[in-house]
Backbone bond lengths (Angstrom), bond angles and torsions (degrees), N, CA, C in turn:
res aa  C-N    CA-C-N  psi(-1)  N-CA   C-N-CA  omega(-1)  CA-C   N-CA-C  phi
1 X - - - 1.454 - - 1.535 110.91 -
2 X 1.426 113.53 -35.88 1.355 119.82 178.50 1.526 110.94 -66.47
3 X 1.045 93.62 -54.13 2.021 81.97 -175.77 1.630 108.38 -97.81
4 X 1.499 113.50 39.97 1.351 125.70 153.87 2.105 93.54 -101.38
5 X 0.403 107.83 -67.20 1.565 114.41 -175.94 1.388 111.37 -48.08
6 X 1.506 115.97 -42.96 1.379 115.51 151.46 1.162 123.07 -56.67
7 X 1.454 133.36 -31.08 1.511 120.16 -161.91 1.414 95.66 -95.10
8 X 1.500 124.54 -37.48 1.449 136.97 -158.85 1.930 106.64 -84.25
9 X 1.128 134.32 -30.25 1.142 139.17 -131.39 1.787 103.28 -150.76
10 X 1.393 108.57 -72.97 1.197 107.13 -159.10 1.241 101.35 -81.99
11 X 1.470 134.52 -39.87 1.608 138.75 162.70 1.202 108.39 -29.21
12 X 1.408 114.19 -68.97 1.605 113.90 -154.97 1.796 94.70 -73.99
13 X 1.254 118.47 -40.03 1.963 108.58 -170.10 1.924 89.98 -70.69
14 X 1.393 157.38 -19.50 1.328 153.83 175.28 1.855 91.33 -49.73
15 X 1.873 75.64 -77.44 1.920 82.46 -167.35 1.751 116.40 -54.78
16 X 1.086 113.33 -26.67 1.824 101.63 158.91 1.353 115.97 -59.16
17 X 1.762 112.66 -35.97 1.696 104.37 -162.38 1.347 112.08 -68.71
18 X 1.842 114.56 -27.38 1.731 147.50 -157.74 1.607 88.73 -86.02
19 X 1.794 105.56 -40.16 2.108 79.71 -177.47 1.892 112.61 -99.95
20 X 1.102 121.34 24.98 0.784 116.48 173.83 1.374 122.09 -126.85
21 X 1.289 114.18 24.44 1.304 171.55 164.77 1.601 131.08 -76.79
22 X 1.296 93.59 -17.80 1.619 130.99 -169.81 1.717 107.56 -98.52
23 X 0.867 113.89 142.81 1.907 127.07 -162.91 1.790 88.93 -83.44
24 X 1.311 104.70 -51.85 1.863 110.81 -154.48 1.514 97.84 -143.53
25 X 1.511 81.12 162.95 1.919 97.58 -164.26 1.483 123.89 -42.85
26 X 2.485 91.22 -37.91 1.679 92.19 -169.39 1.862 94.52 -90.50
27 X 1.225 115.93 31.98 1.502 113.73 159.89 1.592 113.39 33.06
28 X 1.891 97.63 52.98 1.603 95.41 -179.10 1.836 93.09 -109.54
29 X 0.960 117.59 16.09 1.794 120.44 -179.33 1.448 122.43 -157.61
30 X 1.899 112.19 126.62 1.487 81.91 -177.40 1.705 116.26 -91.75
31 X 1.626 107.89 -163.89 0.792 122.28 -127.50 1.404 137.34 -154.37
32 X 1.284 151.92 122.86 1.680 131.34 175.89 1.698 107.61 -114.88
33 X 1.650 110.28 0.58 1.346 123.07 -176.61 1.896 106.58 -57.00
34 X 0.462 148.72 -56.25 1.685 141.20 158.55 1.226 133.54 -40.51
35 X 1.227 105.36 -19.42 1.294 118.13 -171.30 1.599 93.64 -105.35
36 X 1.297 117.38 -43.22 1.478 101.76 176.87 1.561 124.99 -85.81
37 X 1.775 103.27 -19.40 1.608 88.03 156.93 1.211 121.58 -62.10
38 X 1.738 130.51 -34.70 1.435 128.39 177.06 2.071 118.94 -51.01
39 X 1.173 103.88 -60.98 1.320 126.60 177.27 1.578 101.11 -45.47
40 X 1.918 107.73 -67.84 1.497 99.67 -173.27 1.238 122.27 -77.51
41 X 1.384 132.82 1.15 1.151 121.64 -163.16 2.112 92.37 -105.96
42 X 1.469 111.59 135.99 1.257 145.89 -174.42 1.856 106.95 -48.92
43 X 1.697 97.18 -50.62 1.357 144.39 -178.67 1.796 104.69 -43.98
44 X 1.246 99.13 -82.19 1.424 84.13 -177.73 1.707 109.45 -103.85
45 X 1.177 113.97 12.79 1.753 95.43 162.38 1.413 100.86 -73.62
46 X 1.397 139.49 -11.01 1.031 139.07 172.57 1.696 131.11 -68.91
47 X 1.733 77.91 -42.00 1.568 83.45 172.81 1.798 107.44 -91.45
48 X 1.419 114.48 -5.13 1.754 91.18 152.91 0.851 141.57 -95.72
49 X 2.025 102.64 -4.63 1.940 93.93 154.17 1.309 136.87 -111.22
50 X 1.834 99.60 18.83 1.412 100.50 142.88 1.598 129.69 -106.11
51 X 1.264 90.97 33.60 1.400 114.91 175.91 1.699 96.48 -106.42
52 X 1.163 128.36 -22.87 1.430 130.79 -155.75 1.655 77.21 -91.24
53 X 1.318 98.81 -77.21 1.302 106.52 -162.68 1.829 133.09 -57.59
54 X 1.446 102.87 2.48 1.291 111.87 174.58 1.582 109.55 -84.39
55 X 1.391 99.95 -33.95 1.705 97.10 175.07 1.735 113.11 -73.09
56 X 1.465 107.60 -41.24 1.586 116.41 163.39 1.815 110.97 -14.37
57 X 1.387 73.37 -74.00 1.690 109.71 -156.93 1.787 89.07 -57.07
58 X 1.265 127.15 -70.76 1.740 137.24 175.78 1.866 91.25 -33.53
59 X 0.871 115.98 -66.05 1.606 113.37 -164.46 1.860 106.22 -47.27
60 X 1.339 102.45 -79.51 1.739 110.44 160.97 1.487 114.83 -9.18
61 X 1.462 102.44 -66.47 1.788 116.64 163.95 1.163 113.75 -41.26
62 X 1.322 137.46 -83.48 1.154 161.28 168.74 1.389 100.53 -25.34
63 X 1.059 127.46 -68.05 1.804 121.24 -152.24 1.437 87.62 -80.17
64 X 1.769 142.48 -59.40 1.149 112.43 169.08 1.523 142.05 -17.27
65 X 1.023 123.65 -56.97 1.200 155.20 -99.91 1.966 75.72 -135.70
66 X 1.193 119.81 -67.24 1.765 125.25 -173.93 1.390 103.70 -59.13
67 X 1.758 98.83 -54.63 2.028 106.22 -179.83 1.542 101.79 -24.94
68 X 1.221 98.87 -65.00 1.556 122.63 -167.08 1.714 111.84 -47.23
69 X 1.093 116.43 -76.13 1.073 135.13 -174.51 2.276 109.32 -59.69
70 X 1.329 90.70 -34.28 1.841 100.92 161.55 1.645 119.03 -59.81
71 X 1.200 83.13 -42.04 1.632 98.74 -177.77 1.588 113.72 -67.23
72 X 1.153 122.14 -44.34 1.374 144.35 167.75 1.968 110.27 -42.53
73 X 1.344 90.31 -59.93 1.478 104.47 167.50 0.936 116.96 -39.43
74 X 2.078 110.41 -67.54 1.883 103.00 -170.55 1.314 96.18 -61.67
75 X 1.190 131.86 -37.03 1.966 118.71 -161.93 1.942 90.48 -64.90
76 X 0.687 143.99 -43.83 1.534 133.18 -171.15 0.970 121.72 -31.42
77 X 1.710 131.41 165.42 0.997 137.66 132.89 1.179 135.32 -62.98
78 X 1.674 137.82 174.45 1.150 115.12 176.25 1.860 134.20 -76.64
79 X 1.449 94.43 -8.74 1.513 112.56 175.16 1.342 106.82 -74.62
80 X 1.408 114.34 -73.03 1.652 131.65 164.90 1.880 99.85 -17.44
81 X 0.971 107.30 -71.44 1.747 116.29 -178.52 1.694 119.54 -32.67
82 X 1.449 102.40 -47.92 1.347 130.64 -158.06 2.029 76.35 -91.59
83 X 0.719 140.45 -149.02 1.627 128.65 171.14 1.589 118.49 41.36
84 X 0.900 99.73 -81.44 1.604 105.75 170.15 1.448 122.61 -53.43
85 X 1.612 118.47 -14.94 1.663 125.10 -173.02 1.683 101.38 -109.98
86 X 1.412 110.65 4.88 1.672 119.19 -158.42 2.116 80.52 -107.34
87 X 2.120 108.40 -64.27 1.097 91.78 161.54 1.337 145.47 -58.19
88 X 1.278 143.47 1.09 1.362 151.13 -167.80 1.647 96.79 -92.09
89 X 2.233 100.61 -56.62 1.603 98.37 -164.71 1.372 98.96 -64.03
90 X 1.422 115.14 -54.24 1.890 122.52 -169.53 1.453 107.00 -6.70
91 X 1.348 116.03 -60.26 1.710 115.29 179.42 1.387 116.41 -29.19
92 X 1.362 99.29 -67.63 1.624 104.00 -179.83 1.405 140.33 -55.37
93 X 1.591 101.82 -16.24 1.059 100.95 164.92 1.918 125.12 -81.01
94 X 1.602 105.70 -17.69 1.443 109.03 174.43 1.642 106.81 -83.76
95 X 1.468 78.87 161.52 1.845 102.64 -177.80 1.150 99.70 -47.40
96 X 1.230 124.41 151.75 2.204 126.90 148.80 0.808 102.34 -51.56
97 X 1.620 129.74 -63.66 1.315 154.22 -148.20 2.128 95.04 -63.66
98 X 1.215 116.65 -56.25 0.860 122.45 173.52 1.875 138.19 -49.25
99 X 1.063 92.54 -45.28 1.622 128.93 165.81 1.215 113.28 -72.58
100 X 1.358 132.77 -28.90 1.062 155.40 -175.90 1.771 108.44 -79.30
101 X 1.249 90.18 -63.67 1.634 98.18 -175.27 1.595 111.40 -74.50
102 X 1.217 102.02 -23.40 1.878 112.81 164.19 1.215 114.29 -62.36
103 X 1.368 117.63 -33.00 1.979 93.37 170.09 1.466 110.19 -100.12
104 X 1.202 125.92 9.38 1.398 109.24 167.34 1.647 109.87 -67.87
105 X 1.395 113.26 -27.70 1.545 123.45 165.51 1.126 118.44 -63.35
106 X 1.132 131.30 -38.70 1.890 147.05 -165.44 1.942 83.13 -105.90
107 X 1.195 164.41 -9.33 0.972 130.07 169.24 1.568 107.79 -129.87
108 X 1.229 110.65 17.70 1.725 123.71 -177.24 2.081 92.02 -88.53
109 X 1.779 71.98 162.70 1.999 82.38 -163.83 1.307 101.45 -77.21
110 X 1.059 111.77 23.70 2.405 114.26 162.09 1.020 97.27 -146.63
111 X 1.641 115.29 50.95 1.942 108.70 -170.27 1.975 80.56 -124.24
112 X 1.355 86.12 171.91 1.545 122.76 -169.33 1.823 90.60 -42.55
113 X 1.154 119.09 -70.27 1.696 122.20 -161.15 1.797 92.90 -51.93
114 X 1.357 116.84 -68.16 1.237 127.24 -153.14 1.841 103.28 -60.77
115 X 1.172 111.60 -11.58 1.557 114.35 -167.19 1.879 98.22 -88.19
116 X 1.524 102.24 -28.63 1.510 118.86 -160.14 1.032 99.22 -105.48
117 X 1.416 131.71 1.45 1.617 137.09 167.09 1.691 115.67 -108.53
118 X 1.423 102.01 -5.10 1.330 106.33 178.66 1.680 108.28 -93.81
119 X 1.363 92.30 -55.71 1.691 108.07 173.32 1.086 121.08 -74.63
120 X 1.211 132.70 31.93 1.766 174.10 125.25 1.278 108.71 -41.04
121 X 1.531 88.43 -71.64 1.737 122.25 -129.63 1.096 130.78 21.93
122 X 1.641 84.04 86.80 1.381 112.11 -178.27 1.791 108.60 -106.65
123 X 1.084 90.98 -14.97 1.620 93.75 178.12 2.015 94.66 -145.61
124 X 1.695 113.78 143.27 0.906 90.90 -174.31 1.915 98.10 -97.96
125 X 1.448 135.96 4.63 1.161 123.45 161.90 1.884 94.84 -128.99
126 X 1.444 87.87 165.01 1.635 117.43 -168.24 1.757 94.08 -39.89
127 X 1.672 116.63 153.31 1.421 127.81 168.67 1.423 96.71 -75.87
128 X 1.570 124.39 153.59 1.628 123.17 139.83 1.311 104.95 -91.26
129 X 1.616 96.04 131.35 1.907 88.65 -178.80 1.876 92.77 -152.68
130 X 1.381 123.87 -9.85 1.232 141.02 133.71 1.682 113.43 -41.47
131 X 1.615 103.08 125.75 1.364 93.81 -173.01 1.552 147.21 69.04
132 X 1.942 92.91 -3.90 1.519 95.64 172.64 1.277 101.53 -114.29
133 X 1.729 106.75 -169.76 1.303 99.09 175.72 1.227 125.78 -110.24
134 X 1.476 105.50 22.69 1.430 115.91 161.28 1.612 108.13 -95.69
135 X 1.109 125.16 -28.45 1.877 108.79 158.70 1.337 104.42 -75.93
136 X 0.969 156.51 -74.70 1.065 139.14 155.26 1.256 121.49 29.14
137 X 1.805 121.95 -89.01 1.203 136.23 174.72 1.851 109.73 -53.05
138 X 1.122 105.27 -44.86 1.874 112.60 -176.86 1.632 85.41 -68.51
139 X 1.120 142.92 -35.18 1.273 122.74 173.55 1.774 122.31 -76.00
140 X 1.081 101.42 -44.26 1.690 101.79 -175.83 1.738 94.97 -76.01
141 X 0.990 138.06 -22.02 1.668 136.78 -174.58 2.230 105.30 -64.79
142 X 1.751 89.42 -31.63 1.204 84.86 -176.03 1.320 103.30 -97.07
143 X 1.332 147.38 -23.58 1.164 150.56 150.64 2.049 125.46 -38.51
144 X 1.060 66.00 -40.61 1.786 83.52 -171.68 1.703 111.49 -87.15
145 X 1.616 100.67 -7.83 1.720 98.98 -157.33 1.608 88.24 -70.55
146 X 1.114 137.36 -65.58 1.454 118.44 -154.84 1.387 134.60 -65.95
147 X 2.051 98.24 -5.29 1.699 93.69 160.65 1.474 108.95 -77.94
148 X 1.410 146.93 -12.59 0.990 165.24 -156.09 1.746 101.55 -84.86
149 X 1.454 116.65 -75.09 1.413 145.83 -150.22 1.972 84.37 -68.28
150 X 1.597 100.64 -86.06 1.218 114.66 -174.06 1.828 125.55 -12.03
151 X 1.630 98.94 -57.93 1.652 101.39 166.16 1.545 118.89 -70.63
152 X 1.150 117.77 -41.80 1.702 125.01 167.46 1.593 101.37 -42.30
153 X 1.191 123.46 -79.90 1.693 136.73 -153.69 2.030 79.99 -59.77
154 X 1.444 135.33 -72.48 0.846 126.08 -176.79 1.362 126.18 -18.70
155 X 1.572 128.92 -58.12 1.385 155.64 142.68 1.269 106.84 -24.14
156 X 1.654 125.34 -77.77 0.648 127.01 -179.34 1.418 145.69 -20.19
157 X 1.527 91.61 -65.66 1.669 116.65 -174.06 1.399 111.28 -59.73
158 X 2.073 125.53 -11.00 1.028 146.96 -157.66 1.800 100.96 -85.16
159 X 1.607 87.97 -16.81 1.659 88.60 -167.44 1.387 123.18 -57.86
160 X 1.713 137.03 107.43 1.503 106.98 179.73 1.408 112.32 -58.25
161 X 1.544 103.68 131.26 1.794 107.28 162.96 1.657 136.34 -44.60
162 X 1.498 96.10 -20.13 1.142 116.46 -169.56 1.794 116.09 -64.01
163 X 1.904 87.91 -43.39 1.521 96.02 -179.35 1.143 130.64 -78.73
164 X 2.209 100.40 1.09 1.369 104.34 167.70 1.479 109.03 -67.32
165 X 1.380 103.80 -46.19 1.681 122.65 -165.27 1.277 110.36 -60.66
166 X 1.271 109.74 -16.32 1.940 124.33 168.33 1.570 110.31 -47.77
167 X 1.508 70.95 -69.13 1.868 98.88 -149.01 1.799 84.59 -78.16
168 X 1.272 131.82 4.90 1.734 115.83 169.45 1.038 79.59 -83.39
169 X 1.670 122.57 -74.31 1.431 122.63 -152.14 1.444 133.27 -31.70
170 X 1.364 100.14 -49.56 1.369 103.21 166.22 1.411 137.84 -95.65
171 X 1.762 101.57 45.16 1.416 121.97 -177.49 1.390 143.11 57.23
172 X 1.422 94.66 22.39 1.634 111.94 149.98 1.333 109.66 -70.97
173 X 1.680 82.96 140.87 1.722 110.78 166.67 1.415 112.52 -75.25
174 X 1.391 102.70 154.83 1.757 104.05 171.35 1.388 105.66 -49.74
175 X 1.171 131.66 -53.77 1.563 127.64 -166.15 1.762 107.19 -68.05
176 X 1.257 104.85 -55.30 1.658 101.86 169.93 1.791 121.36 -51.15
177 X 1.113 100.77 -26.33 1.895 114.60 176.16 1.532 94.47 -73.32
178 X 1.227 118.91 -67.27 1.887 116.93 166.21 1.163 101.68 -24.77
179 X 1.189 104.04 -100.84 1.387 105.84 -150.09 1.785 117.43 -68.33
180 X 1.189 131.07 10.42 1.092 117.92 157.57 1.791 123.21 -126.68
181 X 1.395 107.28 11.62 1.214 103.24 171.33 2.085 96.62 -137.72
182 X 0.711 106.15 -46.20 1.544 104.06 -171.57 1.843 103.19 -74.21
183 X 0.884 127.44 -47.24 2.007 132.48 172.29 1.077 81.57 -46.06
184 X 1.583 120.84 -78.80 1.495 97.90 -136.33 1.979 117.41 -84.53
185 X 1.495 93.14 6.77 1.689 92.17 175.22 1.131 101.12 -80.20
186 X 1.564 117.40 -50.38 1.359 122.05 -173.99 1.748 118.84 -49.05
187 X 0.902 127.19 -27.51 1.651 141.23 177.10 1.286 113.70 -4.55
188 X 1.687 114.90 -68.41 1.413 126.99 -161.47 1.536 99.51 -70.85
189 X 1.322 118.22 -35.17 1.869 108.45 177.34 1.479 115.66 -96.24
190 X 1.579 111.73 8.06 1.398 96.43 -176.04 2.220 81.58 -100.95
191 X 1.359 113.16 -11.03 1.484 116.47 -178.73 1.623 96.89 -79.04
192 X 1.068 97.58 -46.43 1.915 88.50 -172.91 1.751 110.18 -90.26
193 X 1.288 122.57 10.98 1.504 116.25 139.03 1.335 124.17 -93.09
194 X 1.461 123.68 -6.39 1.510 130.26 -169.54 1.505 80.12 -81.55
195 X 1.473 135.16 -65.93 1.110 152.54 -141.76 1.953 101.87 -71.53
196 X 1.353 120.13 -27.01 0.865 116.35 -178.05 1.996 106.71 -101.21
197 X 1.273 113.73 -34.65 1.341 108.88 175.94 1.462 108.56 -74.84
198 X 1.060 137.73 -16.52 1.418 129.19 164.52 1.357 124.14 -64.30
199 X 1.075 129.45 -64.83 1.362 164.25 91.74 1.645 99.40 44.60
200 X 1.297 116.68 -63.32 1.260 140.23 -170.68 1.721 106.53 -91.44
201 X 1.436 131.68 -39.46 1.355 141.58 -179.87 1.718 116.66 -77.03
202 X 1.468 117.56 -31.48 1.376 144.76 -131.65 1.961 79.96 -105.93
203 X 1.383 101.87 -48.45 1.751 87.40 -174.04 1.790 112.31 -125.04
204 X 2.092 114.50 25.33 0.902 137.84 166.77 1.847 96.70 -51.31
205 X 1.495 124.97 84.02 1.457 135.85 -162.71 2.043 87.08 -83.50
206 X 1.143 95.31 -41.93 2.062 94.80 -163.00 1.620 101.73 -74.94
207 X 1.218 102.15 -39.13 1.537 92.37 178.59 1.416 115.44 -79.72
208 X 1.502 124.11 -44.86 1.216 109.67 171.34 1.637 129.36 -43.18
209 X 1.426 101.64 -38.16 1.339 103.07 -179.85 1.853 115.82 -75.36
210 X 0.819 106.77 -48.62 1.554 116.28 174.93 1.367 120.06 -50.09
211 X 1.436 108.30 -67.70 1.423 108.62 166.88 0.935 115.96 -75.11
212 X 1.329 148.49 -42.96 1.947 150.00 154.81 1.545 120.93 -16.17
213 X 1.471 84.92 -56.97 1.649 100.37 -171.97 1.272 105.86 72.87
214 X 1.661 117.43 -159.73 1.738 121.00 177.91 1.474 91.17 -71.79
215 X 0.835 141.10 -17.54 1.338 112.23 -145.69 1.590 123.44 -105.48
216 X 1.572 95.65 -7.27 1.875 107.92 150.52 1.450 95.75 -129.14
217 X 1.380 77.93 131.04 1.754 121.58 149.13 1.144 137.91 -65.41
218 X 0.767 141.57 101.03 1.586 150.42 176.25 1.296 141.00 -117.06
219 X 1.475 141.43 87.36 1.033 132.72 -165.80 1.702 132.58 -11.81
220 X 0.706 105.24 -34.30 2.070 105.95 179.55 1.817 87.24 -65.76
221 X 1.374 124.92 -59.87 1.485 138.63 -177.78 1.797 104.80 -33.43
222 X 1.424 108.44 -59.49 1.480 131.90 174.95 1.383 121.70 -51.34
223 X 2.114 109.15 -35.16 0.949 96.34 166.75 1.377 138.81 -99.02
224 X 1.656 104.18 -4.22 1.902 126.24 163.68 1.165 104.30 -61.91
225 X 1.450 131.92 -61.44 1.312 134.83 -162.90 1.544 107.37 -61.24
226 X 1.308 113.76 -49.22 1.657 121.28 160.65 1.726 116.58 -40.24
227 X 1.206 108.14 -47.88 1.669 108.85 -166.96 1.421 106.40 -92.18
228 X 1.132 106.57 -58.36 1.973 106.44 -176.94 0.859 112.61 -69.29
229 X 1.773 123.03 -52.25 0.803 117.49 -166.00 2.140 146.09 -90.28
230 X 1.342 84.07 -25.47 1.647 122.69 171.80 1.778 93.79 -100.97
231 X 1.323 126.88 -45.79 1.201 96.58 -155.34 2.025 147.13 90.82
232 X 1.060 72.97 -10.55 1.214 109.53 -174.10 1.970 112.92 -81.87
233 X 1.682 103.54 53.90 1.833 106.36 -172.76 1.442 102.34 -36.92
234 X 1.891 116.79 -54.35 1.611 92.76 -139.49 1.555 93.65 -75.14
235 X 1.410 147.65 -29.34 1.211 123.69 -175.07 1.616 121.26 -78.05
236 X 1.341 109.17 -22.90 1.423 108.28 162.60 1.585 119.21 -43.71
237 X 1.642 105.61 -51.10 1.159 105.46 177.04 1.259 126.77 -68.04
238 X 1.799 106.90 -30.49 1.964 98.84 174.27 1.471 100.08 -64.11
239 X 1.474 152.64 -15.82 1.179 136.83 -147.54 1.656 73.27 -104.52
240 X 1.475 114.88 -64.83 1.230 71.55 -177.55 1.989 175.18 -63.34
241 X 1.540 69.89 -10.46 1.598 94.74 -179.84 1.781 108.18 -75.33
242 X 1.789 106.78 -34.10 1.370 115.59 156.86 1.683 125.33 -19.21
243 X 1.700 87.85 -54.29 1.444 111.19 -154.12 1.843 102.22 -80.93
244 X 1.018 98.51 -41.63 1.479 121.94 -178.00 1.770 104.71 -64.01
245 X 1.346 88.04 -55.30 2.444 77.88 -176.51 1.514 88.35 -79.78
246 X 1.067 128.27 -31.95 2.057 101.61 -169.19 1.462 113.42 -74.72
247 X 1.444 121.52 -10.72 1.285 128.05 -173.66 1.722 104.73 -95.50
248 X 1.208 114.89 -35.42 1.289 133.08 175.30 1.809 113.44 -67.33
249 X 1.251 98.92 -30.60 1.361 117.09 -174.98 1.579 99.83 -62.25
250 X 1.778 86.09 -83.33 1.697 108.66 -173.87 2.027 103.82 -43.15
251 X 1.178 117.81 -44.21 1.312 105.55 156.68 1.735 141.46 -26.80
252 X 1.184 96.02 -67.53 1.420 111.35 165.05 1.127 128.79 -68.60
253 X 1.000 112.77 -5.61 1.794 125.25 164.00 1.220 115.32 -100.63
254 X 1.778 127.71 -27.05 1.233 114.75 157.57 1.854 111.57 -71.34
255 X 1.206 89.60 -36.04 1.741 82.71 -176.15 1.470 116.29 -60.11
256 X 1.416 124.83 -33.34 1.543 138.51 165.06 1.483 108.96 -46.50
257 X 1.540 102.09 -39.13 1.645 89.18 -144.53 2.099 79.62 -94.73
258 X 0.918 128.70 -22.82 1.572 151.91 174.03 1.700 102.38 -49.12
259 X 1.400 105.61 -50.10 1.493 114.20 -176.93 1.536 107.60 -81.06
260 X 1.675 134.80 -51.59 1.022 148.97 153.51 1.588 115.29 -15.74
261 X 1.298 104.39 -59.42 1.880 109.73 -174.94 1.767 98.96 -81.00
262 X 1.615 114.64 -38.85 1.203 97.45 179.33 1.251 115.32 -75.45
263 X 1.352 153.76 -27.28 1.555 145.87 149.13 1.620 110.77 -46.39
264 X 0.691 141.93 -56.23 1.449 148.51 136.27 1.722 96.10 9.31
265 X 1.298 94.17 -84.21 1.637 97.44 -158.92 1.961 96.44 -79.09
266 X 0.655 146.40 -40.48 1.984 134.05 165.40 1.328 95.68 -48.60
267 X 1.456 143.63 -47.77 1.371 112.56 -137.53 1.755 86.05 -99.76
């Protein structure tokens, strides 16, 4: 197992740390020059914390959006359930790439939203939502929902019924039953879908670009354009290793703060 992890993992992140390590592109000298254009330049510390914060922002989305749709579940029947767990997986079985190129149709200015916001009139000309980073997010929210849902409903289903029938009995509201017996059981899977849609949103390279367009930036973007395209290994690689501890970071702080509320609610 050990020198599977070595050959698979720790090898390949060495030889990133060794080329980015390198002064200049043709990596004939070393070096801290990449690393300090990354650090000093204004430019892309920018684009790694709106690189941070796009997965942020997707998660927020996401866990709303699952709460909701979890909740839906326990109220089901058992048919409804079986249906509703067929739509959740279905995603996963389609391409990214595919799903991807489907909302440029559903969020383009003669796409599905903008047709249903006109014949509203809710707006009297078309939304831009192509190219920002609010389609964007309405796109990765639906992409991302079933790493999200899957650990929640898992958790979930753990709930005894009984302690719903508690907390009615003694005249809790549905919303007060939420939020003080069902939130806080749910914790550890609504923490280990935060942990995976971030994770999963933060270096989403096809969707950012597709739905993004030029006009957001995003580190995974920073680090193609660096390698294929510029050429340029050793800074590709500081961006990437960038990308790798801040994502790893923000991880461990949801998982902290994930473990925190769940001791919280046992003790």
């Amino acid at each position: 197992m050990a020198l599977l992890f070595l050959g698979f993992f720790a090898a390949p992140l060495g030889l990133l740390v060794w080329v980015s390590l390198h002064a200049d592109a043709d990596m004939t000298r070393l070096g801290l020059d990449s690393w300090q254009r990354f650090l000093g330049d204004p430019f892309y510390r920018g684009v790694a914390l709106d690189t941070l914060l796009l997965g942020l922002k997707t998660v927020a989305a996401t866990a709303v959006l699952g709460l909701g749709l979890a909740l839906l579940y326990l109220e089901a029947g058992p048919r409804f359930r079986r249906v509703l767990l067929i739509l959740i997986v279905l995603p996963l079985l389609t391409s990214v790439v595919v799903r991807t190129f489907a909302w440029i149709v559903i969020l383009g200015r003669e796409g599905l939203i903008n047709r249903l916001v006109l014949e509203l009139g809710l707006s009297p000309v078309p939304l831009r939502l192509l190219h920002t980073e609010l389609g964007l997010i309405i796109a990765l929210m639906q992409i991302e929902l079933p790493l999200m849902l899957l650990p929640l409903l898992a958790v979930m289903n753990r709930i005894d019924p009984n302690l719903l029938d508690a907390s009615a009995a003694l005249g809790a509201s549905r919303w007060r039953t939420f939020v003080k017996v069902i939130l806080p059981l749910s914790v550890p899977g609504l923490a280990a879908g935060c942990l995976l849609v971030f994770a999963s949103s933060t270096t989403a390279f096809i969707s950012q670009s597709v739905i993004g367009g030029g006009r957001l930036i995003y580190m995974p973007l920073v680090i193609w354009q660096q390698s294929v395209v510029v050429f340029d290994w050793p800074f590709a690689a500081v961006v990437s290793i960038s990308l790798l501890v801040s994502v790893l970071a923000v991880i461990a702080l949801i998982g902290w703060i994930g473990r925190l509320a769940g001791g919280r609610v046992r003790g």
